[in-house]
N, C-alpha and C positions, 0 to 999 in steps of 0.2 A: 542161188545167190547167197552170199554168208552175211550173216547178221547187222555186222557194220555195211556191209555194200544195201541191202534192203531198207538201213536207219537214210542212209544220202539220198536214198533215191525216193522217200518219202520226204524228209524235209527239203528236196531241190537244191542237194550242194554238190555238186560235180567236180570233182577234184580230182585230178589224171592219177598223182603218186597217190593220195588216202584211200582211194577207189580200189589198187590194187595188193591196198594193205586188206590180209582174211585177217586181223585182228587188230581188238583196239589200238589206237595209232598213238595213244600216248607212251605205250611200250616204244616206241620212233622214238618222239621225243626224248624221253630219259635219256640214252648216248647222249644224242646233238645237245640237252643241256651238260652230261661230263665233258665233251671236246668244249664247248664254251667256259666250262669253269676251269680248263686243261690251259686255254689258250689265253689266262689272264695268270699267267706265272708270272710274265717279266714285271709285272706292278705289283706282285707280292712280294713279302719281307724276304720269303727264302730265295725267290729266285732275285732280288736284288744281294742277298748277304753273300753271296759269292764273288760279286764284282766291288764289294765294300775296300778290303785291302788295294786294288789296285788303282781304283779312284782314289784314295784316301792319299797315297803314293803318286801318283799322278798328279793329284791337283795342291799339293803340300799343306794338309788340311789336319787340324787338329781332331781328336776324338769329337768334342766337346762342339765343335765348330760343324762337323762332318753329321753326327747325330742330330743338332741343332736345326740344317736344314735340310734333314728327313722331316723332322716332329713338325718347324712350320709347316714345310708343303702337306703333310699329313693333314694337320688341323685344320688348313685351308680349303684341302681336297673335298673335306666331309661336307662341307655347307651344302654343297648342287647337289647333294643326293635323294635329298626329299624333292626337288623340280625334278629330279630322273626318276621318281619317282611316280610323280603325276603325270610327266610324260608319257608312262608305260601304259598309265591309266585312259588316258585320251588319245593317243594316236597306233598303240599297238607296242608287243613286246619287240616282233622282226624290225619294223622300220626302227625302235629306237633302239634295236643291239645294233643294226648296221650302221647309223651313226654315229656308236662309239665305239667299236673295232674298227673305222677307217680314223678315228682322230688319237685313238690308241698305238696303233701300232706308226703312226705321226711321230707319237710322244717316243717311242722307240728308238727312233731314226734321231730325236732333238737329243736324246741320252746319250747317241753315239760321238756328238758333236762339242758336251760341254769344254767349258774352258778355264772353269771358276768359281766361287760358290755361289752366286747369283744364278748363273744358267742351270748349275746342279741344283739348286731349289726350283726354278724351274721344271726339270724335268722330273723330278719326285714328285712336285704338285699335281702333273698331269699323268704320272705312272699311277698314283695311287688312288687319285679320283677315277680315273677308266679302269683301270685292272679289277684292283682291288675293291675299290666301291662299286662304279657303275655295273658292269660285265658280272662281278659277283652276286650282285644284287638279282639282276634282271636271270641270270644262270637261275637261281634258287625260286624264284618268282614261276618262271617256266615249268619248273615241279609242279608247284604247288598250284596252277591252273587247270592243271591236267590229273592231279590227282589228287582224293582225298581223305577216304577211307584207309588207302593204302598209303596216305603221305607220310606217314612214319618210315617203312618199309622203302621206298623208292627215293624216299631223301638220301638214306643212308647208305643205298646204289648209288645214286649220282654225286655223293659226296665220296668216292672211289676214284673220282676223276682230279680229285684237288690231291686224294694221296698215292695217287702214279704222279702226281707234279711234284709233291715235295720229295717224290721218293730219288725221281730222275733228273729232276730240272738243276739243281748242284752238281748233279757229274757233269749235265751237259754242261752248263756253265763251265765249268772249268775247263771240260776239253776246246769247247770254242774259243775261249782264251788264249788257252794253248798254243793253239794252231793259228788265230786269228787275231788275236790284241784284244783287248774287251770294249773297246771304240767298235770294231766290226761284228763282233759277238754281238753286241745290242743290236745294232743295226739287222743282224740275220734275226734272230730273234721278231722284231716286229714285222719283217715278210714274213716270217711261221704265224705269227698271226692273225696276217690278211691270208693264209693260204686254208689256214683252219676253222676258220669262222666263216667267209663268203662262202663256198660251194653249198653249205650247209646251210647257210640261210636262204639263198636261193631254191634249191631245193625240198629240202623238206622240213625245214619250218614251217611249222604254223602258231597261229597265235592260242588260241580257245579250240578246249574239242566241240564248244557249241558252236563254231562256224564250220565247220564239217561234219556236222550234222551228228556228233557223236553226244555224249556225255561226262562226268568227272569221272574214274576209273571201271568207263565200257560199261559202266551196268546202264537200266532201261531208264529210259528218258523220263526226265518228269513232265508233268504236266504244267502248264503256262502258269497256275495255281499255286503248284509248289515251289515252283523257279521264284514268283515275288515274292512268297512265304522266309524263304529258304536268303532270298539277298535283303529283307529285310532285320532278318536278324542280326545283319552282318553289320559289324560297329565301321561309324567314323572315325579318323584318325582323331578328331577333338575327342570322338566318346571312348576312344581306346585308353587316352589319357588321362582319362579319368579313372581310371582301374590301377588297383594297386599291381595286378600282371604283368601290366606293362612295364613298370619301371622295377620291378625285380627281373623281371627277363631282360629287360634291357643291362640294368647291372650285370647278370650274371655273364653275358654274352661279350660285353664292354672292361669289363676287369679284367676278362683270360685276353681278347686283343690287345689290352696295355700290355700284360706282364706277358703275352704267348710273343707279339710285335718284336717287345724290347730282346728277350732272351736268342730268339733265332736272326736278329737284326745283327747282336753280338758274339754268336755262336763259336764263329771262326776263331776271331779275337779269343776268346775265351779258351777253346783247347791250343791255341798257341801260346799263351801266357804260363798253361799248363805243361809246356812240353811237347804236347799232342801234333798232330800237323793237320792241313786240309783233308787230308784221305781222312783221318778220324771222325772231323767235323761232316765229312759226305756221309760218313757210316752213318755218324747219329741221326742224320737228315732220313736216311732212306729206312733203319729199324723205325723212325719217326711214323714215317709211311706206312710200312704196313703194318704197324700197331694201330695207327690211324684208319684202318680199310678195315681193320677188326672191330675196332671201336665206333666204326659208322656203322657198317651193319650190325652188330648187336644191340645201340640205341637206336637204329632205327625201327626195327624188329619189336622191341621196347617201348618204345614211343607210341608204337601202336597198343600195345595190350596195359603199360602201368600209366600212371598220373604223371604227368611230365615234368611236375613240379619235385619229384623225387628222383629225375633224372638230373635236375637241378642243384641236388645236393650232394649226388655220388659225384658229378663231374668235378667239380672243385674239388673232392678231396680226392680224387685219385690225381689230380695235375698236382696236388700240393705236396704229394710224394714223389712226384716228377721235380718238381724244384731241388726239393731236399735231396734225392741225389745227383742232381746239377752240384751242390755245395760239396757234394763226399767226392766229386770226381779223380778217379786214379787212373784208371786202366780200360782194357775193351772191357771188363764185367759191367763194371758202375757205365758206359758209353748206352750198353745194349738196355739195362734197366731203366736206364734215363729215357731212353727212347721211348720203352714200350710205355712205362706208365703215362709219358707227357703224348703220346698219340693215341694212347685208349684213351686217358679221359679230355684230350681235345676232340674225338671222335664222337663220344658220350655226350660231349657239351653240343656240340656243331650240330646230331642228331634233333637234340629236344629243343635249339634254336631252330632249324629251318621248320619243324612241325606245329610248334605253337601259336605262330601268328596264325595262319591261315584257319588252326583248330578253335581255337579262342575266339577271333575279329570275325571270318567269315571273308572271302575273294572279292568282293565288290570293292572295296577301297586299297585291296591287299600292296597294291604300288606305292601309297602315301605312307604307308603303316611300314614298310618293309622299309622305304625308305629314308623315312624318321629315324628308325632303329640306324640304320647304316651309317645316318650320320654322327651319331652317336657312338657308335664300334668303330667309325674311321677314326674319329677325333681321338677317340683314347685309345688308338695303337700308334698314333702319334708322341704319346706322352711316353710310352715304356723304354722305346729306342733313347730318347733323351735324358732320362732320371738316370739309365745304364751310362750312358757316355759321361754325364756329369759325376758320378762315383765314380766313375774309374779315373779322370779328372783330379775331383779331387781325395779322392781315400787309395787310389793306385793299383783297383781292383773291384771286382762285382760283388762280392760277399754282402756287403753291408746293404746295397736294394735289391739282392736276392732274399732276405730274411723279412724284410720288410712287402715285398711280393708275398713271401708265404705266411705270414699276418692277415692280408686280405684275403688269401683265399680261405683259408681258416674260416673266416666269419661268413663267407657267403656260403660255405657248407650249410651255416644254420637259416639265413638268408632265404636260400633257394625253395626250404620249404614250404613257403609264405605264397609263393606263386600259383594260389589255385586258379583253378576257371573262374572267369567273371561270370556273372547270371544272364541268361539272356536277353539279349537285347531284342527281340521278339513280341 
């Protein structure tokens, strides 16, 4: 019998599919949480910035107006995500993904229907609070239950699933359109995400490797001793707050959602102002990608062996050369540059955010904690899409809060260093 089948059948968890897993089962999970971080595209910025122009077009909607209610539903989005948070904590991660992939992909089908900008703030409110917050939240959470030692390393595996979405969810978009109008393109869209979430959570979801009798990455169980040892040191979301950790992480992770939100929000717009067309804007999405799949696993990689507060510091400044040639924009050259830099170090960042909470606070509150934070990185990717629409509004173009984006990142270069480990709470 292998190792994991003799751990269940000592602690009494009989599980049909983990029983015939020969090795640790959280290697299962990491996919199932890529397909869930896969299957909250249509509530993120890129996969909505596709359908931007023809809404915009469609519902005869100013920049200014169109942006506007993105940023409310954005801002409004954020609030539930520390309760989806504590939900995670109290009734389980499966039961509460399933019931926001069935009111998710809802939100889908209400995006296919709007008529106005009332019902389009609507449907952003509730895209961006399930995709983007809830689904992201709980996707990244699933890691970090399952792994720990190696959570550096397997974050930045399952953050491979967010850059196959940014890489391909723009063509698709657009071919759906193409073919379909972007009223039915949404609508297919949110059956792909009841078609890719349920099978998966039925099946082989689970929540904890300690309810299948396993441990945090497969190594030997500890003892009932170490287990209260080990969740006492683990902070409350009050005592997380009180660390200076928290709120440089929190900044560092909540600045690149404002200024990452607003820029791919306006992507399009922007190489058409330039000349460029949508194929240009898909390129820079998909080099995006897999500079992004380079840059998750080499911070993840990272994460595990440096101080994570120094991943902290490189991330900003490598996105802040991603800006700066956003501003030089000419040709495919500066497109592919743009790309790689603004998806290495959003790769880099994304890495040393999903590893620190769990490394720092400890898994026992990690639901509250994670999504504190989220509502925090929702509300300010709210704000980016609208300071861009508002400049172009009024100065006639993005130059002027692209410069002013690369100011902030500037300072959280020096910022980031500041986020040591808090002391134990132990």
């Amino acid at each position: 019998m292998s190792e994991v089948g003799e751990e269940i059948e000592k602690t009494g968890h009989h599980d049909w599919v983990v029983s015939r897993v020969p090795f640790f089962y959280g290697w299962v999970m990491l996919p199932v949480a890529m397909l869930i971080q896969i299957a909250t595209s249509p509530g993120q910025t890129f996969g909505v910035s596709v359908f931007n122009p023809f809404l915009r077009e469609s519902l005869s909607l100013s920049q200014s107006a169109f942006s506007g209610a993105y940023t409310l539903g954005t801002l409004l989005a954020s609030f539930p995500l520390t309760y989806v948070g504590a939900l995670m904590d109290r009734y389980g991660l499966r039961r509460t993904l399933a019931v926001v992939a069935l009111i998710f992909g809802l939100a889908c089908f209400w995006m296919s229907q709007v008529s106005g900008l009332v019902t389009l703030f609507v449907a952003f409110l509730f895209l961006r609070m399930l995709g983007q917050g809830a689904m992201g939240l709980l996707s990244a959470n699933t890691v970090a239950m399952w792994f720990n030692r190696r959570l550096g390393f397997t974050s930045g595996v399952m953050s491979l699933g967010i850059a196959v979405a940014v890489g391909g969810m723009p063509a698709l978009g657009l071919w759906l359109i193409d073919g379909f109008g972007w009223r039915w393109a949404y609508a297919i869209l949110g059956v792909g995400v009841w078609v890719m979430v349920f099978p998966v959570l039925a099946i082989f979801y689970r929540n904890r490797p300690e309810d299948v009798g396993q441990v945090p990455d497969g190594t030997m169980r500890m003892s009932e001793a170490a287990q209260k040892a080990e969740d006492a040191r683990s902070f409350s979301l009050s005592e997380a707050m009180r660390t200076r950790a928290y709120w440089i992480g929190a900044a560092a992770i909540s600045h690149w959602s404002m200024i990452g939100t607003g820029i791919q929000f306006h992507l399009v717009q922007i190489f058409l102002d330039r000349g460029m067309t949508t194929a240009d804007a898909a390129l820079a999405f998909s080099v995006l990608a897999g500079a992004g799949a380079c840059g998750r696993l080499m911070g993840g990689i990272l994460a595990d062996r440096l101080p994570l507060n120094g991943l902290l510091s490189v991330a900003p400044a490598v996105l802040a050369c991603g800006v700066f040639l956003l501003l030089q924009m000419k040709g495919t050259g500066t497109i592919m540059m743009f790309g790689g830099a603004m998806g290495l170090g959003q790769g880099l960042l994304q890495s040393a955010h999903t590893t620190l909470w769990a490394r720092y606070y400890g898994r026992v509150h990690l639901g509250k904690i994670r999504g504190s934070l989220s509502t925090i990185t929702v509300a300010a990717s709210g704000i980016g899409p609208f300071a861009m629409g508002f400049s172009y509004d009024r100065f006639g173009g993005y130059s002027e809060i692209l410069w002013v984006f690369l100011a902030i990142m500037a300072t959280m270069v020096f910022v980031g260093l500041l986020a040591t480990k808090p002391k134990s709470n132990g």
